[in-house]
C-alpha positions, 0 to 999 in steps of 0.5 A: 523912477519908482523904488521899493523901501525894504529894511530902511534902503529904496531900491529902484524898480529897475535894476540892471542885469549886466551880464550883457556889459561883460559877455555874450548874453540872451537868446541873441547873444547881444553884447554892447562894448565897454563904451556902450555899456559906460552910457548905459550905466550914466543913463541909467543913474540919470534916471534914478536907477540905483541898482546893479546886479552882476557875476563873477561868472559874466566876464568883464561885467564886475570890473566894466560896473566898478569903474562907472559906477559911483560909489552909491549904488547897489552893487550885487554879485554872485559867487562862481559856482566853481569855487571852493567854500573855503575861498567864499571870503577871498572871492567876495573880497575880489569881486568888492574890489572889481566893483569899487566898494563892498557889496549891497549884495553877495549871492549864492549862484548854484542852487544846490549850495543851499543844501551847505548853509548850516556847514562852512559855506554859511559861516563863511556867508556870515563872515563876508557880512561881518568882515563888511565885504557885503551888507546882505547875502542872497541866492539866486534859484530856479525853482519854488522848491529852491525858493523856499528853502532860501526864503526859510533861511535866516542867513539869506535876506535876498532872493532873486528868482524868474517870473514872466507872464508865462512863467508863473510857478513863483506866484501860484506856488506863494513865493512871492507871498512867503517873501512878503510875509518874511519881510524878505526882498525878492529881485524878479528876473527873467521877465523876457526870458532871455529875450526868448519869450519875445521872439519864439514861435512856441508862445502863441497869440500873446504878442499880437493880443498885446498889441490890440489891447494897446500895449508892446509885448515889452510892455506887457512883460515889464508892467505885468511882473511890476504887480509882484510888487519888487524890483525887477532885473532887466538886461539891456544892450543899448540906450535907446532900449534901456530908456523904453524900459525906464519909460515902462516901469515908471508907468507901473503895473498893469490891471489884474485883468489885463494880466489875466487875460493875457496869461490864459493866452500863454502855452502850458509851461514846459520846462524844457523852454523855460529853464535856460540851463536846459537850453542846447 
């Protein structure tokens, strides 16, 4: 497995996106059971992936990671968005006890929480790192602007963000180089878009240059955002899928040419498509 060594911890390049262990989740809403979901999670330890990121908001997904994960591995949650920021600290609390151990990682969920950081929601942040509930506190965004503002702030070490091959505003917008420059840690999400980007007829071309250039569009997508240089978060709903995908990250990035070549053949963004909270 390959990892990124950021703040003296080695994060594998792949991370695990459990939405899928504890709720209908994607473009197809593909759920594996807890049994599925138990040898998913040994695989991927086996293979050296050393870290999950979950929710409060994703069902059963804390509870599924905190009984099968071992006790050194990175867990990352996100605060519901429906909580009070007086309950920031008794529910970082409940999720540490749903996943087995404190926190690698606590996460904002809402965006527009980042407009609250210097009030209560940020001493209560910081009370959730001094109380040793959680080692760092993140956000998670949608948007370069959203971006931004989390990476300018000293509270936040962790930002996790969407990119794919059609979704480039984080690159062009010097996110990613914001980041690196802050010496902050980016997770890239989305890099299927929910599965959407892989099956939908409104992205062109893309898949079948894919394969005439030798590679699976999966393929494509995964080693393609690996050139961002950061840990990816990537759902799985099997084994057998989520040992492509190791099989993938560990080849590493694809040429700046072939990404190149591969973004000119993506439709122009549209956000009505590429935000998922748009989605009907």
């Amino acid at each position: 497995m390959r990892y990124l060594k950021w703040d003296d911890q080695y994060v594998s390049s792949f991370t695990l996106g459990a939405a899928q262990l504890g709720t209908e989740y994607g473009y197809e809403n593909d759920s594996p059971n807890e049994l599925e979901s138990k040898k998913i999670i040994d695989f991927l330890l086996s293979k050296g992936v050393n870290c999950f990121d979950t929710a409060q908001a994703y069902g059963r997904s804390e509870s599924i990671l905190g009984k099968h994960l071992p006790q050194a591995a990175k867990r990352i949650s996100k605060l519901s968005s429906k909580i009070n920021f007086d309950d920031v600290v008794e529910s970082s609390a409940s999720s540490s006890y749903d996943l087995g151990t404190p926190l690698w990682c606590i996460m904002i969920h809402d965006s527009t929480w980042l407009d609250h950081l210097g009030g209560k929601l940020g001493r209560s942040l910081s009370q959730v790192r001094n109380e040793g509930l959680s080692k760092y506190i993140g956000a998670s965004v949608y948007t370069s602007s959203e971006a931004k503002k989390a990476l300018n702030c000293p509270l936040i070490q962790v930002v996790q963000i969407p990119y794919n091959l059609w979704d480039q505003r984080m690159l062009d917008d010097g996110i990613v180089d914001l980041a690196k420059s802050l010496n902050k840690l980016l997770f890239i999400r989305s890099v299927f878009l929910k599965g959407k980007i892989l099956r939908g007829s409104e992205f062109g071309d893309w898949r079948d240059w894919a394969h005439s250039y030798g590679e699976t569009p999966v393929g494509l997508l995964i080693r393609s955002a690996l050139s961002l240089g950061f840990p990816l978060v990537l759902g799985v709903d099997s084994v057998a899928q989520a040992a492509l995908n190791v099989s993938l990250v560990n080849k590493g990035p694809l040429p700046p040419d072939v990404i190149d070549e591969a973004r000119r053949r993506m439709p122009p963004w549209d956000e009505s498509i590429g935000d998922p909270r748009q989605w009907r």
